[in-house]
N, C-alpha and C positions, 0 to 999 in steps of 0.2 A: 832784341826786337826793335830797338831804335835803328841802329844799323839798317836794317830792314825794310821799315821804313823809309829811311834816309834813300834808301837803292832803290825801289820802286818809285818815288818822287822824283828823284833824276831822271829814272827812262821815260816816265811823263811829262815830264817838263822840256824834254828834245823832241816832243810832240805833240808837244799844245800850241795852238793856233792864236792863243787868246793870254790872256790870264784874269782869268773870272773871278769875282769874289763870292758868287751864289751859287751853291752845289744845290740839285736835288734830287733824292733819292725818291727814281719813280717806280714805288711801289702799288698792290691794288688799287685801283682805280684809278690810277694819274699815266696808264703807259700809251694812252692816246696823246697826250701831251710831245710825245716824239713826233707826230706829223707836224705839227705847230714850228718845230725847231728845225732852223736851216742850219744843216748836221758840217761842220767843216773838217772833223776829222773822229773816226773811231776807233777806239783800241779795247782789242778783247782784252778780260781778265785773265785769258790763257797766258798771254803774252808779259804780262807784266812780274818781276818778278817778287815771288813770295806772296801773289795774291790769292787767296783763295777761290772758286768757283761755286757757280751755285747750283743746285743739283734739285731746284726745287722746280715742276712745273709751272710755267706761266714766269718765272723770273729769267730772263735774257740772261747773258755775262758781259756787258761791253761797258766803257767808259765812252761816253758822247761829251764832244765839246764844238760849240755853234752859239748862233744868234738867237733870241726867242724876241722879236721884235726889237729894240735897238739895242740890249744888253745881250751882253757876252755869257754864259752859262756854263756849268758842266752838272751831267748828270750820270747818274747812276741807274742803268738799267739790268735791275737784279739788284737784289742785294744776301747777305749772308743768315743764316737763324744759327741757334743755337742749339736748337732741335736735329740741326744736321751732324752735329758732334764738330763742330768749333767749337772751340774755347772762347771765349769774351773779349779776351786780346785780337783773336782770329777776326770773329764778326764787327768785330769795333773798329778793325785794320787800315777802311778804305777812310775812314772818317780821322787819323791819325794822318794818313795821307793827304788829305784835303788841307790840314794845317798846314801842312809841309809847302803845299801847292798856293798858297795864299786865302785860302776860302776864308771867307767872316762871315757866311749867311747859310746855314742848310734848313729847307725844305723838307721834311718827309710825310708820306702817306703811307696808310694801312689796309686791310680788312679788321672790321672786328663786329665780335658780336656783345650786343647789347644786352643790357638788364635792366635800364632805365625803362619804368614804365610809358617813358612821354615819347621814347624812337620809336619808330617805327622801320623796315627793312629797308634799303634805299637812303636812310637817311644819312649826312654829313654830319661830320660832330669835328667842331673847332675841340684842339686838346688842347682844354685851361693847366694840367697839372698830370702829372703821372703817378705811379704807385710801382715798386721795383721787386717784384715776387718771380725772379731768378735766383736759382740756387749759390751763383755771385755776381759779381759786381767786376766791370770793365778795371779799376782801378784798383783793385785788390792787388799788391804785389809792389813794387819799386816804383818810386810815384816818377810820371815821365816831367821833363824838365818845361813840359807846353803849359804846369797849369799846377794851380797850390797841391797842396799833399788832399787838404780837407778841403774840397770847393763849396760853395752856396748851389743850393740847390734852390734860392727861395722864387727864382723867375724862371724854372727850367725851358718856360714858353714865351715869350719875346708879348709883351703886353703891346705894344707897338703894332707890331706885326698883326696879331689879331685884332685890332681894332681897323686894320686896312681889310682887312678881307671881311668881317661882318658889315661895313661900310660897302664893300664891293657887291657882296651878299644882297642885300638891300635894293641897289641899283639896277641888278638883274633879275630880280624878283626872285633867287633860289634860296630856298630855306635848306637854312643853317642849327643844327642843337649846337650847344657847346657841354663842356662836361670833359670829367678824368679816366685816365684809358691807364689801368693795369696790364701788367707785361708780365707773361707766364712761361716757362721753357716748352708746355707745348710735346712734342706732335697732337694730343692727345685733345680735342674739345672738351669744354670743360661739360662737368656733369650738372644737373640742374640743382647740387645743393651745392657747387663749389659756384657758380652763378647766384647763388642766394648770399655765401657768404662773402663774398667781390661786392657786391651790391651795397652788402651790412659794412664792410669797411670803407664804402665812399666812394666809390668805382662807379661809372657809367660805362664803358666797354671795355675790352679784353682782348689781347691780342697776345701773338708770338713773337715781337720784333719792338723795334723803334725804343723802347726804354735803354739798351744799353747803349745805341748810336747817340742818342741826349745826351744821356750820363759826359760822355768821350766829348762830346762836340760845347758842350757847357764848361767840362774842364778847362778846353783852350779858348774859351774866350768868346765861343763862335755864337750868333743869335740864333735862335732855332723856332720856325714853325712846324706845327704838326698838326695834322688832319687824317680823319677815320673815316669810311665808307661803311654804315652798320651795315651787313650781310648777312644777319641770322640774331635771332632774339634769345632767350632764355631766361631760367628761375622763373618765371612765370606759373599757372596755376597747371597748365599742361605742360611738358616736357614734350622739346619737337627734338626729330633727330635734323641733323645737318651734314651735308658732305665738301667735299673740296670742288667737286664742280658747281652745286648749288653758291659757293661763295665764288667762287669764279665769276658767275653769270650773272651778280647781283652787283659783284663791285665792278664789271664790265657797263653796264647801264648805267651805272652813277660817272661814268666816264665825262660824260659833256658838261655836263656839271663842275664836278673836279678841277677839269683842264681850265674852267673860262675863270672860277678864282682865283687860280695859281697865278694865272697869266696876269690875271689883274693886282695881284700881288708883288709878280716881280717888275711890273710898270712900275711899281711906285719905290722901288728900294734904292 
């Protein structure tokens, strides 16, 4: 798998324009963020080798790398789940990559849906901390040479970092929750008593992604933000149903939003 790695980092590296230190993966709600970005070169995930592709609607498959006002970036448009039948090595791959590329800073956004009684749908949630309810774990297996056997997990979210963006928050008048976002393998929405017990263990929202890209990107060192777009509620007194397009079209709205603290985040890195 390092090998692997090693080989896909090379063919990107003969086609990077830049050498960026802040990746980010624009997940729901941040894919409007690619107009903002003067794009200098793109390369499909078809192309590179050993990369996986994404097969999930609304996630692109390209590597961008451009300016986002005077910094250099690379982003990730599309990313992997786990729910597609990757493996954890698979979905975690590009983020193994990005070490290899020079990254020190990843960025990522979500969907997810809430159970904090104080969200509301629409609403932004700074991710203060995670919860890792995948069947495993990125790190399981021969520990890679990028980072301890046993890492800290005790800042997996860049204290730093959140305090530029709820600072940012403030200045633009966009309200921001903050709160802990569980990671679940997913396809499946959860029911309204596995919403109750996420809730009972300390969880503010719920998602299909973003915990094991952490896990990989905290092992090597990398600082990481993350941000959640709630697009559906739950455990609550009624039980609502939800689909893929209803979260589509709620993390699409929360887009301008999204884009204007990112931006303002990565001015300040």
């Amino acid at each position: 798998m390092y090998e692997n790695i090693q080989e896909a980092a090379a063919f990107i590296r003969e086609r990077m324009p830049n050498k960026p230190e802040t990746a980010i993966i624009l997940g729901s709600g941040l894919g409007r963020l690619v107009e903002e970005l003067d794009v200098e070169t793109e390369i499909s995930y078809a192309d590179i080798p050993h990369m996986p592709v994404s097969t999930v609607e609304g996630h692109s498959g390209k590597l961008l790398f451009g300016r986002l006002g005077d910094k250099e970036i690379m982003a990730m448009q599309g990313r992997f789940h786990y729910y597609e039948g990757y493996s954890m090595k698979e979905v975690t791959f590009p983020i193994r990559v990005m070490h290899e590329l020079g990254i020190k800073n990843l960025f990522v956004s979500n969907a997810a849906g809430g159970m904090n009684p104080a969200f509301s749908v629409g609403d932004l949630m700074i991710i203060e901390d995670q919860i890792n309810m995948f069947p495993d774990n990125p790190l399981r297996g021969k520990n890679f040479p990028t980072g301890p056997r046993f890492p800290s997990m005790h800042e997996a979210f860049d204290h730093g970092f959140i305090k530029i963006v709820e600072a940012a928050a403030e200045r633009l008048g966009i309200k921001v929750q903050k709160g802990v976002y569980i990671g679940t393998q997913g396809p499946t929405y959860e029911t309204p008593a596995e919403y109750r017990m996420f809730r009972g263990m300390g969880a503010d929202a719920v998602g299909m992604s973003t915990v094991p890209e952490v896990i990989v990107a905290v092992h090597q060192g990398m600082k990481v933000f993350g941000i959640s777009v709630i697009t559906d509620l739950g455990g609550f007194a009624e039980a609502v149903s939800v689909s893929h397009e209803e979260v589509q079209a709620a993390a699409d709205a929360a887009q301008p939003r999204m884009t204007a603290l990112m931006k303002e985040l990565i001015k300040e890195v």
